[in-house]
C-alpha positions as semicolon CSV with decimal commas, in nm:
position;residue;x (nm);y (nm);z (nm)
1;X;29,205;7,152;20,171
2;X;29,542;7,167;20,033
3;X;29,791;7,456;20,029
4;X;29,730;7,602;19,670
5;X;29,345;7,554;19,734
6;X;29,356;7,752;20,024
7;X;29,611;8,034;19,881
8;X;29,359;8,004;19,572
9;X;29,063;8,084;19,759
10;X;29,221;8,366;19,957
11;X;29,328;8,548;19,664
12;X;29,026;8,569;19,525
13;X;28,819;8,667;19,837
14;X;29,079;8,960;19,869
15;X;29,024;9,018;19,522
16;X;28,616;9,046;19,574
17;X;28,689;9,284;19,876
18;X;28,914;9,535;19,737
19;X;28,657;9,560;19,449
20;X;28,359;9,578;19,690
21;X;28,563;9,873;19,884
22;X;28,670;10,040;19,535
23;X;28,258;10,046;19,440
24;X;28,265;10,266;19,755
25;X;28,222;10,632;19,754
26;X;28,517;10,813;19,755
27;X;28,443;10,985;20,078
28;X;28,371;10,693;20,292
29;X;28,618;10,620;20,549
30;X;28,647;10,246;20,451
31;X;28,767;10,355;20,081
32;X;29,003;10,615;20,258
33;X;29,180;10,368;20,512
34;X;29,214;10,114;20,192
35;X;29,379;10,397;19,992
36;X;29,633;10,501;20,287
37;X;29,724;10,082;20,341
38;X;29,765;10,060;19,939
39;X;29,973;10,362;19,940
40;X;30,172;10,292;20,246
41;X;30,208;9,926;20,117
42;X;30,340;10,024;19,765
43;X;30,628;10,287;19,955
44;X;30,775;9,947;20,160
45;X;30,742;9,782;19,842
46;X;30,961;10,059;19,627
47;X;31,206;10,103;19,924
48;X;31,250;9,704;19,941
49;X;31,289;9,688;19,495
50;X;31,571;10,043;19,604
51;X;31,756;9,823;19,837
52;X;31,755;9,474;19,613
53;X;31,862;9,666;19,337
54;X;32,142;9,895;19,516
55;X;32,277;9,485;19,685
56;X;32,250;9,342;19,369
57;X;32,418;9,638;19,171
58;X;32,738;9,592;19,379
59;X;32,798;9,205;19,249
């Protein structure tokens, strides 16, 4: 299997979890722990766009 295959395939069995875990209740803890990793995920992601921006504001 090549490279793109594989990545292929991997993106969309992520995709088909996060939608089985947002058809979750709310309350379960599976749904919770998801929501705390997105929202933990998307703070490294503004702090890293922050950073790129404040190095590349400098040029």
């Amino acid at each position: 299997m090549s490279a793109k295959a594989w990545a292929i395939s991997a993106g969309l069995g992520a995709a088909a979890g996060m939608v089985a875990v947002l058809m979750m209740p709310r309350n379960n803890p599976t749904r919770r722990l998801a929501a705390k990793a997105a929202n933990k995920v998307e703070d490294v992601a503004w702090k890293v766009s922050d950073s790129l921006t404040d190095k590349f504001s400098d040029l």
